[in-house]
N, C-alpha and C positions, 0 to 999 in steps of 0.2 A: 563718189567717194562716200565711204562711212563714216554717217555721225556717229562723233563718239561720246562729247559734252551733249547731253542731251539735255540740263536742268537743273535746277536748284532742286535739290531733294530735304535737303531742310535747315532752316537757321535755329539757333541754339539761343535760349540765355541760361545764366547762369543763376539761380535762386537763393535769396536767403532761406527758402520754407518750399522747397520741390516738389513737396503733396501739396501743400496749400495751393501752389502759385497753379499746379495741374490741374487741381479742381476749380478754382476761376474759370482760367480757360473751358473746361467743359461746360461750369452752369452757367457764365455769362456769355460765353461765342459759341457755345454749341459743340464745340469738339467733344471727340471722345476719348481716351484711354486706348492708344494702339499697342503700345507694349511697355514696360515696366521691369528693371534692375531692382534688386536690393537696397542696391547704394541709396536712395533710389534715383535713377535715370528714369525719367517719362519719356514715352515719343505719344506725343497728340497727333490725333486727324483732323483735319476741317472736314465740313460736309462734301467738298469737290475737293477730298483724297489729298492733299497736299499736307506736309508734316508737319510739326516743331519739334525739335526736344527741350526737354526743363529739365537743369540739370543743378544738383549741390555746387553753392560757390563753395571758393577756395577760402575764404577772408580777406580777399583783399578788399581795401580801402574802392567806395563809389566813386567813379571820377563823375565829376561834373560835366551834366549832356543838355546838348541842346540839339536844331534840327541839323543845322552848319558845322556843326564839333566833326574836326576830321574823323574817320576810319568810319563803321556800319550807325545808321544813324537813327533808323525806324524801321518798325516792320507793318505794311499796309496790306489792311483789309479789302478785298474785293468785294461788297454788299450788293445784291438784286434792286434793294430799297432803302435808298439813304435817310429820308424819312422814319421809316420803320427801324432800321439802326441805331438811329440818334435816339426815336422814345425808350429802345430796349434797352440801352444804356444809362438813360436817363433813370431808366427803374431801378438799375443796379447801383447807380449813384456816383461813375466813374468823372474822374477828376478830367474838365475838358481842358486844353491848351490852346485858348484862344476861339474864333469864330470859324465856319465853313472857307474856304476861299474856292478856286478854281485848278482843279490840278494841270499840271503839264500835260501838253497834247490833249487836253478836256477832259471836263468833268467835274464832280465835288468830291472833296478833301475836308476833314475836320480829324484833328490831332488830340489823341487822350493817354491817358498814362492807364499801366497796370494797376494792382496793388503793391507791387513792389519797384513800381517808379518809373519802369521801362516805356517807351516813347512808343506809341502805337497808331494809325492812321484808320479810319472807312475811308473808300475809296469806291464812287461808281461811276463809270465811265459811259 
């Protein structure tokens, strides 16, 4: 049979500042600038091809998030060297949430925010 669902092709947030939040993502994770709207709509790369888009919020009100807050809850990073992640972070000066723990099915996990608040994970397995 033919697959047809082949993948997640990309998870979206929604930005107060859609250049600004695009440019993080580049100078702090490495991504680059895949394609770009007016509006503007970003789609980022990761180094292993995988997407996001950063997109203009609407105005609505932030709901309050946590890792457990129903519906999409984080978006995790797959790193080579957790080590190495954590100091290049460290430079950048990202707000951590809490200490390392161990992720499901193994591995290390350490949970930090964006600049605009969004819940973000390293993850090496």
């Amino acid at each position: 049979m033919k697959k047809v669902f082949l993948g997640i092709d990309h998870p979206a947030i929604a930005a107060e500042d859609a250049d600004a939040l695009s440019k993080w993502y580049c100078d702090v994770l490495g991504y680059e600038v895949y394609a770009r709207t007016d509006k503007p709509v970003y789609l980022v790369k990761a180094p292993d091809g995988t997407l996001i888009e950063i997109m203009p919020e609407d105005g609505s009100a932030r709901p309050a998030r946590n890792t457990c807050t129903p519906g999409w809850s984080h978006l995790a990073l797959r790193v080579s060297d957790f080590e190495a992640a954590v100091a290049a972070l460290d430079r950048h000066g990202v707000a951590w949430e809490g200490a390392e723990f161990e992720a499901v099915g193994g591995g290390r996990i350490r949970n930090f925010t964006d600049p605009e608040g969004n819940l973000l994970q390293i993850v090496q397995r």
